[in-house]
Backbone as a chain_set.jsonl record, in Angstrom:
{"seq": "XXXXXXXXXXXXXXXXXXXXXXXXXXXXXXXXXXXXXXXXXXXXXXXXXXXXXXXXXXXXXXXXXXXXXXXXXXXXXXXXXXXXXXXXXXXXXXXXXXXXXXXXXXXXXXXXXXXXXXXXXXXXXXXXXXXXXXXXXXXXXXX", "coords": {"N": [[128.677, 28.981, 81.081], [129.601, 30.899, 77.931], [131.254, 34.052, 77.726], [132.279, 36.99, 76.481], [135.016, 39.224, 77.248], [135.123, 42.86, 78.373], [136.546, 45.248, 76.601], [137.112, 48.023, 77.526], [139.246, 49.59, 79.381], [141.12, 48.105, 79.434], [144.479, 46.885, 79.725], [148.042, 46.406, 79.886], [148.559, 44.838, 82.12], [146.422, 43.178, 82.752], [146.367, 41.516, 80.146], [148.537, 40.021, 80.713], [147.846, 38.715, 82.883], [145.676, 37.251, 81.931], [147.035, 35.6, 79.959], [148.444, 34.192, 81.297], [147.003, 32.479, 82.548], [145.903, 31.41, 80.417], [147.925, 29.399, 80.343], [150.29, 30.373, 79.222], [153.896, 31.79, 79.021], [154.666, 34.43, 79.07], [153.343, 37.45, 77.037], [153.121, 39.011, 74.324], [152.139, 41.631, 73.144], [149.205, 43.448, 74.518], [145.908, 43.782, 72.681], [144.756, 47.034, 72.505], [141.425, 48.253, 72.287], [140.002, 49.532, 69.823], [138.231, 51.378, 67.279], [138.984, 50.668, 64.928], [140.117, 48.225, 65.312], [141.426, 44.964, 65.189], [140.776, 42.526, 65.607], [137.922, 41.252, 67.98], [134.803, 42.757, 67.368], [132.039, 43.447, 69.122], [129.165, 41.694, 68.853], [125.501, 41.537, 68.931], [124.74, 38.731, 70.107], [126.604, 38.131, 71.829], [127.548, 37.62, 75.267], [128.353, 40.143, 77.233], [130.823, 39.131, 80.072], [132.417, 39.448, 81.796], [133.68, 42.926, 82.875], [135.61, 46.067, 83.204], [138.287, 45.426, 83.879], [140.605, 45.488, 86.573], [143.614, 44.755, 86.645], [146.764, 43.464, 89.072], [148.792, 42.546, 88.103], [149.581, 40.551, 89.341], [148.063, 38.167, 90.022], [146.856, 35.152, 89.399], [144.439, 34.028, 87.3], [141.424, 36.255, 85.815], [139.564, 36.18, 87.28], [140.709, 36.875, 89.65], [140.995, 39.574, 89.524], [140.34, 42.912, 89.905], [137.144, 43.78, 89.161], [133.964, 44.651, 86.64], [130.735, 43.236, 86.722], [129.366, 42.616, 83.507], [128.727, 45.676, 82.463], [129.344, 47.043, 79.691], [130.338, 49.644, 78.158], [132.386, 49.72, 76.075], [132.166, 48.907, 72.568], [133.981, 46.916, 71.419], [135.992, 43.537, 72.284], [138.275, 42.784, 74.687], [141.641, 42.115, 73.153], [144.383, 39.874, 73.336], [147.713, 38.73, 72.498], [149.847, 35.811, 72.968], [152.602, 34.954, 74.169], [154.153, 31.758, 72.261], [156.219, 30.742, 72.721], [159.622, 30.367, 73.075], [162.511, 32.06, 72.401], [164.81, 30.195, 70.586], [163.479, 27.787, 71.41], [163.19, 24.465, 70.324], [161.058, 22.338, 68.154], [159.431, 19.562, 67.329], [157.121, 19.101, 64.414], [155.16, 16.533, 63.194], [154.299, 12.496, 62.899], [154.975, 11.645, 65.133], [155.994, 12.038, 68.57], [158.628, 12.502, 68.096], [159.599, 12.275, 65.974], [159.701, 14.148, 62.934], [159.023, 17.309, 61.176], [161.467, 19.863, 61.331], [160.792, 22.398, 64.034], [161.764, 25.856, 65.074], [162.209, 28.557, 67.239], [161.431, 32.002, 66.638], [161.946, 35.186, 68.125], [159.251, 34.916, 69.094], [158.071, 33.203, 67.683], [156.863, 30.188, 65.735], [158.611, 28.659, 63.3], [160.021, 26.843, 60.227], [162.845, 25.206, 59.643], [165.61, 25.544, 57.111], [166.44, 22.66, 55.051], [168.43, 22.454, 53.723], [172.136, 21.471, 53.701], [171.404, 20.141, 56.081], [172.347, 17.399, 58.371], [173.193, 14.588, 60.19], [174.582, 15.282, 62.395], [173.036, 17.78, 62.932], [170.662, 17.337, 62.994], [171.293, 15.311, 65.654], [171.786, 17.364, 67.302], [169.25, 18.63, 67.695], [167.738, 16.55, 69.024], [168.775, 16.36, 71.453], [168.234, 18.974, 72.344], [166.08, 18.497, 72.69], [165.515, 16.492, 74.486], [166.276, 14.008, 74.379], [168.359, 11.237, 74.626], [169.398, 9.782, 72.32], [171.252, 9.303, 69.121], [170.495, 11.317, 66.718], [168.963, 11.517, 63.271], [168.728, 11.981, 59.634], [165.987, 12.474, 58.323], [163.91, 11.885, 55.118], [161.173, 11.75, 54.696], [158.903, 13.484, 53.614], [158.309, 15.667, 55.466]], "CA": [[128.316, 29.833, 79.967], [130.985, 31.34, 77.525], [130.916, 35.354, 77.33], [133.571, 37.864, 76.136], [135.812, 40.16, 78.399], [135.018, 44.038, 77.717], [138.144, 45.921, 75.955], [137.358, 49.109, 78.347], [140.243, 49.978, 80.442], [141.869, 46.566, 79.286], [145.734, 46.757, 79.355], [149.328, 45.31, 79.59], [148.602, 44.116, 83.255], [145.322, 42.57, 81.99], [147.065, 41.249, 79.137], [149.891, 39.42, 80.896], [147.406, 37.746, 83.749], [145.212, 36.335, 81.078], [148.417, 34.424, 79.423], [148.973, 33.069, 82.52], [146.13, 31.781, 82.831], [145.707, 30.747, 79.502], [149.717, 28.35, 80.402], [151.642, 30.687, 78.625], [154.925, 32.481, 80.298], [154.573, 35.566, 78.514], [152.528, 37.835, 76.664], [153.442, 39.628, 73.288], [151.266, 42.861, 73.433], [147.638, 43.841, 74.804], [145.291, 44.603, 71.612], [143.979, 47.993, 72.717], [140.063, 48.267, 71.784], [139.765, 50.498, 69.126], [137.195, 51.197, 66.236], [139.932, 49.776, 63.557], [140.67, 46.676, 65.657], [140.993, 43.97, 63.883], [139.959, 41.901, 67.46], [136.5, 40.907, 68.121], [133.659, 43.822, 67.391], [131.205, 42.653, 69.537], [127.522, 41.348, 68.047], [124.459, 41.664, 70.122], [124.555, 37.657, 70.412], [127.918, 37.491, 72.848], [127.352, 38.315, 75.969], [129.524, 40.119, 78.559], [130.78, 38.551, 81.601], [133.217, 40.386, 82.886], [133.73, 44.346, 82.339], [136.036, 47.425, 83.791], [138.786, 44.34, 84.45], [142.246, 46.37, 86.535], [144.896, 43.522, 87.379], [148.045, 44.527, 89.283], [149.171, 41.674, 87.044], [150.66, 39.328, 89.705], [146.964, 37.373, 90.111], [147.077, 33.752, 88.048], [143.533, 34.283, 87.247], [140.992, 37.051, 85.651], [138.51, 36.62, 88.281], [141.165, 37.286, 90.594], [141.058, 41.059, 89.43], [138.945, 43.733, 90.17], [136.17, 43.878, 87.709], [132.941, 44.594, 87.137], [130.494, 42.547, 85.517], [128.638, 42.518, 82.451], [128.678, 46.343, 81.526], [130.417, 47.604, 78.628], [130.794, 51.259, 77.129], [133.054, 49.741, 74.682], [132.083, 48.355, 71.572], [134.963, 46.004, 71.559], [136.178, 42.399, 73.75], [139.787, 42.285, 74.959], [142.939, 41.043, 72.828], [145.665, 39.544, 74.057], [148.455, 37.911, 71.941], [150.384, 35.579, 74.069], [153.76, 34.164, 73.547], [153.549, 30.701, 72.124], [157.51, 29.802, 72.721], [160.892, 31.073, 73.464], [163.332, 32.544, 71.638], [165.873, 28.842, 70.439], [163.344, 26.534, 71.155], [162.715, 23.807, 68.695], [160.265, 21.356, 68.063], [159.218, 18.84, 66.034], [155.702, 18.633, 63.945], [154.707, 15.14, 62.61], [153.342, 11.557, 63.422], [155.524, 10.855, 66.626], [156.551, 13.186, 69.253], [160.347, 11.423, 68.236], [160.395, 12.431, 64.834], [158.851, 15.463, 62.649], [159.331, 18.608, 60.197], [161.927, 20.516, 62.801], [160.491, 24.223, 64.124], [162.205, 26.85, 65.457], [160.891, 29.457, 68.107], [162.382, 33.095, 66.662], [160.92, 36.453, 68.273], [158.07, 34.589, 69.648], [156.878, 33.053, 66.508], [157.55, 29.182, 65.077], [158.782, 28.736, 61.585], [160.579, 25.97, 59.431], [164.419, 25.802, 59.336], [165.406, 25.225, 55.997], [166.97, 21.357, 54.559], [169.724, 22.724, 53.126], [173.281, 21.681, 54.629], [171.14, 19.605, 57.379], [172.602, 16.37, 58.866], [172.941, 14.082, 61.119], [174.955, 15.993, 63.57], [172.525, 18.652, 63.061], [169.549, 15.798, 64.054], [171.718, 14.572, 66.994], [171.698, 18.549, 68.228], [167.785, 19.218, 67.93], [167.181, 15.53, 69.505], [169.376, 16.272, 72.111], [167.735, 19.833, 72.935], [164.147, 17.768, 73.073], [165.44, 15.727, 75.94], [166.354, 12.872, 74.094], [169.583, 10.782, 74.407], [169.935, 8.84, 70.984], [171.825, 9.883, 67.929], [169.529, 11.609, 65.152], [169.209, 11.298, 62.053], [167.822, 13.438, 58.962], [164.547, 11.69, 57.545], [163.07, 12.581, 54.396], [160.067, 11.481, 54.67], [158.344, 14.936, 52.853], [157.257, 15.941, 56.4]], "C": [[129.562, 30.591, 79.509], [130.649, 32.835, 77.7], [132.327, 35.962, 76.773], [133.931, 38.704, 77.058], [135.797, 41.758, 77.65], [136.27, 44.315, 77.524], [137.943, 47.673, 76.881], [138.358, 49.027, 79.436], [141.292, 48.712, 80.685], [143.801, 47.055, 79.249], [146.67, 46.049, 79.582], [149.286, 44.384, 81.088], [147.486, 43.138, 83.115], [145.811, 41.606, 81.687], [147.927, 40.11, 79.693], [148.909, 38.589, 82.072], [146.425, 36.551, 82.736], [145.9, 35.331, 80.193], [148.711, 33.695, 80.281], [147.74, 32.375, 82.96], [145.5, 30.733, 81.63], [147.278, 29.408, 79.167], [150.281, 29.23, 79.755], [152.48, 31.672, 79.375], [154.85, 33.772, 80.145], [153.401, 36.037, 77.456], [153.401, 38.654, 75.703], [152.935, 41.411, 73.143], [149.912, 42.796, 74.217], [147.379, 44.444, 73.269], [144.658, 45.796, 72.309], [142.393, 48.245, 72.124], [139.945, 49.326, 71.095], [138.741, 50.557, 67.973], [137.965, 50.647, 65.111], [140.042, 48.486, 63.952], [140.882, 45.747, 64.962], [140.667, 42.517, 64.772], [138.752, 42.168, 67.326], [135.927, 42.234, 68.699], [132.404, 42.817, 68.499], [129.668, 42.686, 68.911], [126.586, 41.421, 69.629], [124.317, 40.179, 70.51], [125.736, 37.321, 71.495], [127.689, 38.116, 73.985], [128.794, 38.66, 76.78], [129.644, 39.665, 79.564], [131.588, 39.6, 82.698], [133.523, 41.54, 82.036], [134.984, 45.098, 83.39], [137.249, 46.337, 84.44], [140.206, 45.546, 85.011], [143.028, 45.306, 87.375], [145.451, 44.416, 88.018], [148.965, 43.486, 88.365], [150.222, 40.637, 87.599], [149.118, 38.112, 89.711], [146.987, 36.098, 88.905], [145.391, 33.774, 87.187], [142.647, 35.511, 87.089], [140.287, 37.335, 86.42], [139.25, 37.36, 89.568], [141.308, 38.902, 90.605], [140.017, 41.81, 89.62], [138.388, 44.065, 88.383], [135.04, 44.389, 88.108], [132.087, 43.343, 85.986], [129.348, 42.655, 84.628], [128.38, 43.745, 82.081], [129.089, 47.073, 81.065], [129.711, 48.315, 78.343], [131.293, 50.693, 76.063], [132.5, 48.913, 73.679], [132.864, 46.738, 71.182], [135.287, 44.944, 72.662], [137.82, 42.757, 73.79], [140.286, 41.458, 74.361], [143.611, 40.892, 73.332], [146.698, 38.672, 72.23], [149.51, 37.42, 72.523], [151.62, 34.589, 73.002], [153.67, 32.919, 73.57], [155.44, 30.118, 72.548], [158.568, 30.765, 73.08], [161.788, 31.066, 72.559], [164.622, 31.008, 71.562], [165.362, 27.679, 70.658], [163.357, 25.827, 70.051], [161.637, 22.55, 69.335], [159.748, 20.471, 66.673], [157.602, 18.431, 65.76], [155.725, 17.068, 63.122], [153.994, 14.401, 63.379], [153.765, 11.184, 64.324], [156.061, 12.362, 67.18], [158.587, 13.025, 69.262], [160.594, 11.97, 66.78], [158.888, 13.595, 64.088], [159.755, 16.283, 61.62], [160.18, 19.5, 61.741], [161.759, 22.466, 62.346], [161.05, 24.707, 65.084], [161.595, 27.82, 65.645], [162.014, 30.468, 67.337], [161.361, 34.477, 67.068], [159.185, 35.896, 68.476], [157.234, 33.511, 68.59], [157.579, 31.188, 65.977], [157.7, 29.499, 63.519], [159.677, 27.665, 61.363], [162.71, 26.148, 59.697], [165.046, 24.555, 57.915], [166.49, 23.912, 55.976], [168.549, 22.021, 54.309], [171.05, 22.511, 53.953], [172.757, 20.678, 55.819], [171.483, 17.989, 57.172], [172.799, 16.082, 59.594], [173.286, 14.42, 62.274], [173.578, 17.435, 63.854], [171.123, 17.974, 64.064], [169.449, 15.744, 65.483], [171.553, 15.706, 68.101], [170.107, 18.7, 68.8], [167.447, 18.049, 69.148], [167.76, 15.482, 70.667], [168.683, 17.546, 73.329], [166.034, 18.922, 73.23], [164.118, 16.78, 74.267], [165.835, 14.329, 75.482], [167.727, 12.708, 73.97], [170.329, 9.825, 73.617], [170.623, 10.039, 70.064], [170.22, 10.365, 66.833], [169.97, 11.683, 64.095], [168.303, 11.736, 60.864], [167.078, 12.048, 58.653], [164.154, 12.605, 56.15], [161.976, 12.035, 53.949], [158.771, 12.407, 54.425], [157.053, 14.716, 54.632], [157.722, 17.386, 56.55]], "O": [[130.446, 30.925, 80.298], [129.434, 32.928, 77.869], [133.347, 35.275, 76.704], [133.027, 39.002, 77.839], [136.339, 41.926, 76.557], [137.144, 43.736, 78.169], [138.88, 48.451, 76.698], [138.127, 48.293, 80.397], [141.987, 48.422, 81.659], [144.039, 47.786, 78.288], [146.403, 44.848, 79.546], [149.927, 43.336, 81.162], [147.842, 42.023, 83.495], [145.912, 40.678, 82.489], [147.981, 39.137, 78.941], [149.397, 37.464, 82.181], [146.486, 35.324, 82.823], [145.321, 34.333, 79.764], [149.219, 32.586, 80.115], [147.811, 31.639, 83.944], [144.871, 29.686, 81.783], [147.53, 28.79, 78.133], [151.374, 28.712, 79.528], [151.969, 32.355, 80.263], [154.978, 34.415, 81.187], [152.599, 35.203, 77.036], [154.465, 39.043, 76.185], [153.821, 42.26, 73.045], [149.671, 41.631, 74.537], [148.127, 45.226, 72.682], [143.675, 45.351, 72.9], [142.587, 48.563, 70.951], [139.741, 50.322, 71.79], [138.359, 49.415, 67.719], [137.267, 50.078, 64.271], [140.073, 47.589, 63.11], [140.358, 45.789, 63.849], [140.287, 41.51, 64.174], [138.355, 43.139, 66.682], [136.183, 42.771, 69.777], [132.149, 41.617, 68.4], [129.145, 43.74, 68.547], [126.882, 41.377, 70.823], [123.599, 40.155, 71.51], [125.736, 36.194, 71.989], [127.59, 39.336, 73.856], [129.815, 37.993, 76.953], [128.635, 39.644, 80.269], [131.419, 40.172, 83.775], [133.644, 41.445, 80.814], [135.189, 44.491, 84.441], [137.212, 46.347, 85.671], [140.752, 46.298, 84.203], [142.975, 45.148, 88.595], [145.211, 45.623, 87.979], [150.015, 43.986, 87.962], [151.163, 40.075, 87.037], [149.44, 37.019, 89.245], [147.132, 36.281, 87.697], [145.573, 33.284, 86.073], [142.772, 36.218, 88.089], [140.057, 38.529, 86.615], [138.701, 38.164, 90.321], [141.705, 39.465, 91.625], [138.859, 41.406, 89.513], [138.814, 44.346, 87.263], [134.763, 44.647, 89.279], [132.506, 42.796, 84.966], [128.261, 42.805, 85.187], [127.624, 43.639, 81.115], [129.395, 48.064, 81.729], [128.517, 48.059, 78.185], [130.792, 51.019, 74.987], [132.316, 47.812, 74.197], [132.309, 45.721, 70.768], [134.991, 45.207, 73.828], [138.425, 42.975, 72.74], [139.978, 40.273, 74.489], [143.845, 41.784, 74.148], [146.179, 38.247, 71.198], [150.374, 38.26, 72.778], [151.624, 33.978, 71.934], [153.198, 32.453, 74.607], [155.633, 28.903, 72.592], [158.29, 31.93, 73.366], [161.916, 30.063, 71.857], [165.297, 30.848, 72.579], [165.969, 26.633, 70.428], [163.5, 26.32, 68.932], [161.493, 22.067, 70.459], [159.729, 20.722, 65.468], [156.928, 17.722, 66.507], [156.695, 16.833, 62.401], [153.25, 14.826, 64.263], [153.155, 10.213, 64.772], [156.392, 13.38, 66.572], [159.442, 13.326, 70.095], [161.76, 12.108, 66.41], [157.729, 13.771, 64.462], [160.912, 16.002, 61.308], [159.657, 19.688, 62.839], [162.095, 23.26, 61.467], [160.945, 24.083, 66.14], [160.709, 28.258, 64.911], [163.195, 30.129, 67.276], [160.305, 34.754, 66.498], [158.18, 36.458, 68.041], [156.068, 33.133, 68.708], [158.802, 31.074, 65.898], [157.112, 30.302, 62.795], [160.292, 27.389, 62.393], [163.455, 27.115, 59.857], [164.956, 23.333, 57.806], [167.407, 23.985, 56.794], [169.579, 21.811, 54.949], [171.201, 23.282, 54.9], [173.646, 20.335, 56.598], [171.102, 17.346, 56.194], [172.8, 16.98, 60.435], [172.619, 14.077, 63.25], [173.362, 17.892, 64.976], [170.779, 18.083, 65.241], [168.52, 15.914, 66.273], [171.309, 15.492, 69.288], [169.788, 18.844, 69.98], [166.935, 18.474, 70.184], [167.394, 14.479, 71.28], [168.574, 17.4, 74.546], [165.177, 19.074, 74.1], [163.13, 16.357, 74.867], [165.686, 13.443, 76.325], [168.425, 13.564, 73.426], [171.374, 9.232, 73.887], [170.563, 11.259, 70.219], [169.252, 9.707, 66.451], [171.153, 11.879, 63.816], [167.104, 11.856, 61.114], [167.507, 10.897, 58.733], [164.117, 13.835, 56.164], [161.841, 11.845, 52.741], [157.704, 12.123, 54.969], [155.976, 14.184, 54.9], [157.121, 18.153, 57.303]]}, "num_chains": 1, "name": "protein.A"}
């Protein structure tokens, strides 16, 4: 059964075990539960599972924390926003894991890096950081 995680007494130790449990290395902030939130209000249809959650925030796992379960004071479920990448990765979106639109991790976040000036040495660099040991080469194949 799915439920939501109460936002009472939720914070950055919280925050940082639930990324790790969700694969990611890091964690960006804890959403704090507040009446502005802009994080899940809770409806009378979601239930709670787990409540009053206090990591010490080495545990790989939420259950592994002291909790209680199912009852919330707060109005609000627990955010997290977890880091999706590292600061220089890159990657490539398209139809092969070999070739793609090339993204760049900056401040946690992917984004585009612009055509302009890009060639084949530039290619041979990204394809080189992806683990691969051929020459690249620009495509424009409007990806």
């Amino acid at each position: 059964m799915w439920g939501s995680v109460c936002g009472e007494r939720w914070d950055q130790k919280d925050a940082a075990v639930a990324c790790r449990q969700l694969g990611y290395l890091q964690y960006i902030t804890t959403t704090p539960p507040t009446a502005s939130s802009t994080y899940y209000k809770r409806t009378n249809t979601r239930t709670v599972l787990l409540s009053e959650i206090q990591c010490l925030g080495n545990e790989t796992t939420l259950l592994e924390c002291s909790h209680g379960l199912g009852i919330c004071n707060s109005t609000t479920d627990a955010g997290i926003d977890c880091q999706q990448c590292n600061d220089g990765e890159v990657r490539l979106i398209g139809p092969h894991t070999y070739e793609g639109r090339v993204e760049m991790c900056t401040s946690g976040q992917w984004g585009r890096i612009c055509s302009d000036g890009w060639d084949d040495t530039d290619a041979t660099v990204v394809c080189r950081q992806l683990g691969y040991f051929t020459q690249g080469s620009v495509t424009t194949n409007g990806l």
